[in-house]
N, C-alpha and C positions, 0 to 999 in steps of 0.2 A: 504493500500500500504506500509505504515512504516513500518508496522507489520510484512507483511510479504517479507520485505527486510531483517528486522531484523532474523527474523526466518530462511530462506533460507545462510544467511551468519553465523551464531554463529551454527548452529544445523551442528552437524557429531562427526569424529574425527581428533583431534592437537597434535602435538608434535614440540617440538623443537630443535629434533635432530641435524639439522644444527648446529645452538648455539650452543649446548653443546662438540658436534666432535668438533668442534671449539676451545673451550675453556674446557676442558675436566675435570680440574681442579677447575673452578670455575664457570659451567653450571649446574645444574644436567639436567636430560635426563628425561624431565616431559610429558605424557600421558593425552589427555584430551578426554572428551568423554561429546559431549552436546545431548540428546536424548530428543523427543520432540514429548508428546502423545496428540496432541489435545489442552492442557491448561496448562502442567506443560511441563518444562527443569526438568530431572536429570540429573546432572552434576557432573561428577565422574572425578577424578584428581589422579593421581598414578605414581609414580617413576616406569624407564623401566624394572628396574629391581627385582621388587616387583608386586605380586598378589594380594592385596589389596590396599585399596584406601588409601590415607592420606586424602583426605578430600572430602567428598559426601552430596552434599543436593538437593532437590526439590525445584523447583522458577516457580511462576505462572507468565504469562506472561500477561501484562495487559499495551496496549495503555492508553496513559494520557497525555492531554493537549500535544500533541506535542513532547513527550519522549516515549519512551519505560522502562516500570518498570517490574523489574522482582522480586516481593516479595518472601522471604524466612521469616524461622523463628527467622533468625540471624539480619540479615538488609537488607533492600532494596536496591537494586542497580536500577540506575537511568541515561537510556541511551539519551543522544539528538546527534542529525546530526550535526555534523559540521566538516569543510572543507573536505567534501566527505566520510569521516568515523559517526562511532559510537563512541562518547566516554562517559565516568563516572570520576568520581573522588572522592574520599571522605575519608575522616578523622574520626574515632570515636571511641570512649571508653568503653569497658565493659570488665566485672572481672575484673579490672585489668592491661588489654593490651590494649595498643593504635593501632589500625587497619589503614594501609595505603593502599587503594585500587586506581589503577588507569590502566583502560584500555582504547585501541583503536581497532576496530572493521572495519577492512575492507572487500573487497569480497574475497580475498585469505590470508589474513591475523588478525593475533591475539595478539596484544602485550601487556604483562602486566606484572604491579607493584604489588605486594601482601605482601606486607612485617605486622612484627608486633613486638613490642616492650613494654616489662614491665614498666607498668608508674612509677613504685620505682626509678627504677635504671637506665633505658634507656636504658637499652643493648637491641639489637636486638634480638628476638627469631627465627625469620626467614625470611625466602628471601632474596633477590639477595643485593649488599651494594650499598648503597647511591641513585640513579637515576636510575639503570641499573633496564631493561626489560626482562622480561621473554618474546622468539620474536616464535611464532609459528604459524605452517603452517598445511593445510590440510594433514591428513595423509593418 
């Protein structure tokens, strides 16, 4: 039943055009695309105004204990239920870059943290500043 509540709400496609008309200046206009063959998400992300992807991987989707995990080759993401949504959260380091992931997962909605910053120096390399969410909707 998790499973496939989970399945049925993250699987199609998102954008957050709203956001971004909005704020036009400090949104970009991001594309998401969750496809879902039986066992794996591929999950394909792209600016609206680009034909490739900025960043594309394969996640197996796999019940556990009460969460929803979707393993890729990069890191796991690790969803549990709480107050009515899906969320994750997580903090982790490789090469180099501190990784800041943090989503929430509802039935018409998609909002997320994805930011990443060089452990040297601390400067940001990407994503939105400070707390703000990337806020997206079925497309």
């Amino acid at each position: 039943m998790l499973e496939s509540m989970f399945r049925e709400w993250f699987e199609g496609r998102w954008t957050n055009q709203r956001q971004a008309y909005n704020n036009p200046r400090g949104q970009s206009f991001v594309h998401i695309l969750h496809e879902f063959d039986g066992v794996n998400f591929s999950c394909t992300y792209r600016y609206a105004r680009q034909k490739s992807a900025y960043r594309y991987f394969t996640a197996a989707l796999h019940h556990d204990d009460g969460h929803i995990l979707l393993k890729n080759p990069v890191h796991d993401l690790r969803f549990k239920v709480q107050n009515g949504c899906f969320t994750t959260s997580d903090e982790f380091v490789s090469r180099g870059i501190r990784y800041v992931n943090e989503a929430y997962l509802g039935p018409t909605w998609y909002h997320v943290k994805d930011q990443g910053f060089d452990v040297k120096t601390g400067r940001q390399l990407w994503g939105l500043e400070g707390d703000e969410f990337y806020e997206f909707c079925p497309a």
